[in-house]
Residue, then its C-alpha position, 0 to 999 in steps of 0.5 A: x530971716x529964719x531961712x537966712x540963719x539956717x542956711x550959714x549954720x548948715x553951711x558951717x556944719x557941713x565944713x566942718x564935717x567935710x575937714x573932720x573927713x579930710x583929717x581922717x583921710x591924712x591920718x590913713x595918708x599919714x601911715x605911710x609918710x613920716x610926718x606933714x611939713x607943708x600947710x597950705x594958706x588956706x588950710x592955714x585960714x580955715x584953721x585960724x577963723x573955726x580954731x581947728x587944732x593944727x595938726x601935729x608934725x613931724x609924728x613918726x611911723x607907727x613901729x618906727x622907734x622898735x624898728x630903730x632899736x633893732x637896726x645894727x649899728x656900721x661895726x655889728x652890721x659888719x661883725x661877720x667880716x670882724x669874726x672872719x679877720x678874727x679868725x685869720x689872726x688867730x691862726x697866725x698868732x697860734x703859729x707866729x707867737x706860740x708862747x703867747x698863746x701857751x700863756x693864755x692857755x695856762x690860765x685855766x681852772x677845771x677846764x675852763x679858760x679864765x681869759x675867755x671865761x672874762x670876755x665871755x662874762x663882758x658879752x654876757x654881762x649886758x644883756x643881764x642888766x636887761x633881765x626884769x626879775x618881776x617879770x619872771x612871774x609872767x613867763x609862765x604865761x608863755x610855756x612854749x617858748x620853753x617847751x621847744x627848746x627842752x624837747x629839741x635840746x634832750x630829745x632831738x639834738x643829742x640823737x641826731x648829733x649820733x646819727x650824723x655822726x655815725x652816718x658819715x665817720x663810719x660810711x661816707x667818710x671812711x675811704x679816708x678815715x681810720x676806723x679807730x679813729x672814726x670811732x674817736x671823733x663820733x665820741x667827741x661829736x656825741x659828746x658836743x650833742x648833749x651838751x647845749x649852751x649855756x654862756x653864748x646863748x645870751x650873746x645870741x640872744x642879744x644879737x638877735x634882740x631876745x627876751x633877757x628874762x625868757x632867756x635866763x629861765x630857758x638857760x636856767x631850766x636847761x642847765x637843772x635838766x644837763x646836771x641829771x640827763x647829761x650823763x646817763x645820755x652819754x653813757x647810752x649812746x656812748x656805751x660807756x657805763x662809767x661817765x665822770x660829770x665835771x663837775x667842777x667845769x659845770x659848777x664854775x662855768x654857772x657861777x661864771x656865766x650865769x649866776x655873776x652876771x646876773x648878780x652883777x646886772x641887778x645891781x647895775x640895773x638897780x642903781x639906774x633905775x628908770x628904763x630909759x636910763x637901763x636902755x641906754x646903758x646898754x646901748x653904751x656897753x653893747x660896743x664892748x660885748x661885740x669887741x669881747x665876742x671877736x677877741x674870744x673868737x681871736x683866742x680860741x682860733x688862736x689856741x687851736x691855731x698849729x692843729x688847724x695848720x697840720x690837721x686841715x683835712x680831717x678838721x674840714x672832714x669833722x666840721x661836715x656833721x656839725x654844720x649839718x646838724x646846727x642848722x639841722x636844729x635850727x630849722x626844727x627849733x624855728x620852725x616850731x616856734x613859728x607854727x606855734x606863734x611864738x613871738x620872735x623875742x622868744x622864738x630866736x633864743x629858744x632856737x639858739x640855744x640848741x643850735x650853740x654847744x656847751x664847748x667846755x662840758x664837752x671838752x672837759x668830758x672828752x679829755x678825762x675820757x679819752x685824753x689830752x691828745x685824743x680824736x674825740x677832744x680834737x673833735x669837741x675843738x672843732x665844735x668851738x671853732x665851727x660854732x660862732x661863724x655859723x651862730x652868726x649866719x644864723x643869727x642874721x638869718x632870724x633877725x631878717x625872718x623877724x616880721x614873719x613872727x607874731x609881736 
């Protein structure tokens, strides 16, 4: 009899023992398919009479809902072909209804184009809505991400925008170039190297899915360093003692693209207070910012439109460095911030940002040093035109590199 009773109970132990294996077992299984649809009668039996919990259906990959959130939707999977129309209408517009465009240029105030300043605010505006002021305290705990990009952005970039520059207006270029000319748009380029973004790198960072606070801080940090290096830089590799800073563009083009809509997406985000409701938000209001980022590339080609037309070969002959130096940076930028093991929501960002220029600092300062109609300032516009096609391949390429980086 005692034998009798022990025999069940070691059965039981056993069975249950050999399903707690099986479960572990569709659990590693479970890793690598979605979910678990189909249950055999038997399995359904065994369930029933040793009340074992069914197991739960339908549970997705682990990283699959980050891997959904970083996914481009058909209209931004598509944006490089918008931004190339884009670009095509602009040129037309700027030839075909040059009046428009005059009026669209007049609206301007040190130097900064009021209609572009608004569309770049409705791209900017969204991502602030995701910046967490209280996290701002926790950003110090990553300095690298910053450290990569003020070294890039004061110590590499202007120097080898020189370099480039020099390399090619005064040597490769030269069966074709005048050298006073030369001379010109080496000054325009000079002045595009030393002055890095402010306003579009959080367009990029957005496309890329960067931090928002991290971001802000890099801008922030960036733009103290601009007001004190910018000139003195300019003035060395320039040679030109007297530099006069605009400091009216450099003031408004903050309080427009920094300081607004940052006040603007507090209060957004304050009103919608859980982060569920603020990540929906800005699920909602991302259409708009990337419909703002193709008008803006409409406008400025728009703008420029009969140069493009009447100046092809020397604006091809312009854009040669630029493109060089941009993916350049990129590369140094990138590449740092992976040996270093800086995540990629920070990686990206601190890369962008010494690769995209502060366009209006460096046309502002070009035409008060050179004049309206000068090569250095055709030379600043050309940095405008060439920037957003190659940000965006740019762009592409950090968010297919994404896996490569740590969490």
């Amino acid at each position: 009899m005692e034998g009798d009773l022990v025999a069940p109970a070691m059965s039981r132990s056993t069975f249950i023992l050999q399903s707690h294996s099986n479960r572990s077992k569709s659990a590693k299984l479970h890793k690598a398919i979605p979910s678990v649809r189909i249950e055999s009668h038997a399995a359904a039996a065994c369930r029933s009479r040793f009340d074992i919990a069914k197991p739960v259906q339908n549970v997705p990959i682990a990283g699959l809902k980050q891997e959904r959130s970083v996914g481009m939707g058909g209209f931004e999977k598509y944006l490089s072909v918008w931004i190339a129309l884009a670009m095509v209408a602009g040129i037309v517009m700027g030839n075909v209804a040059p009046a428009l465009v005059e009026a669209i240029a007049a609206a301007e105030f040190a130097s900064v184009n009021l209609v572009v300043a608004v569309l770049i605010w409705a791209m900017v505006y969204p991502m602030m809505v995701g910046v967490d002021p209280g996290s701002l305290r926790d950003v110090a705990r990553q300095p690298r991400g910053l450290l990569i990009t003020l070294v890039v952005n004061w110590l590499i970039k202007p120097f080898t925008m020189a370099a480039l520059a020099v390399v090619f207006f005064q040597h490769v270029f030269a069966p074709w170039i005048q050298p006073e000319d030369a001379m010109q748009y080496i000054a325009g380029l000079i002045l595009l190297g030393a002055a890095p973004c402010t306003a579009m790198v959080f367009v990029w960072s957005q496309l890329t899915h960067g931090d928002e606070t991290y971001t802000l801080l890099q801008v922030s940090v960036n733009d103290l360093i601009m007001v004190i290096a910018f000139a003195p830089i300019v003035a060395f590799l320039l040679g030109v003692t007297d530099i006069s800073v605009p400091w009216e563009t450099l003031v408004l083009s903050v309080l427009l693209f920094i300081a607004l809509p940052l006040v603007a997406g507090m209060l957004t985000r304050r009103r919608l207070g859980d982060a569920t409701a603020i990540e929906a938000f800005q699920a909602r209001v991302k259409p708009y910012s990337v419909v703002g980022l193709i008008t803006t590339v409409m406008i400025l080609f728009a703008l420029q439109g009969q140069v493009i037309v009447s100046k092809p070969f020397v604006i091809v002959l312009i854009a040669v460095p630029i493109i060089l130096q941009s993916y350049g940076v990129f590369a140094i930028a990138y590449a740092a911030a992976y040996a270093l093991k800086v995540p990629h929501r920070i990686a990206a960002p601190c890369a962008l940002i010494g690769t995209s220029n502060f366009f209006e600092l460096a046309v502002a300062v070009a035409i008060s040093l050179f004049g309206l109609n000068s090569g250095a300032a055709l030379a600043t516009v050309v940095g405008v035109l060439v920037e957003v096609p190659v940000m965006l391949t740019l762009v592409a390429f950090a968010n297919r590199t994404r896996a490569r980086f740590a969490a």
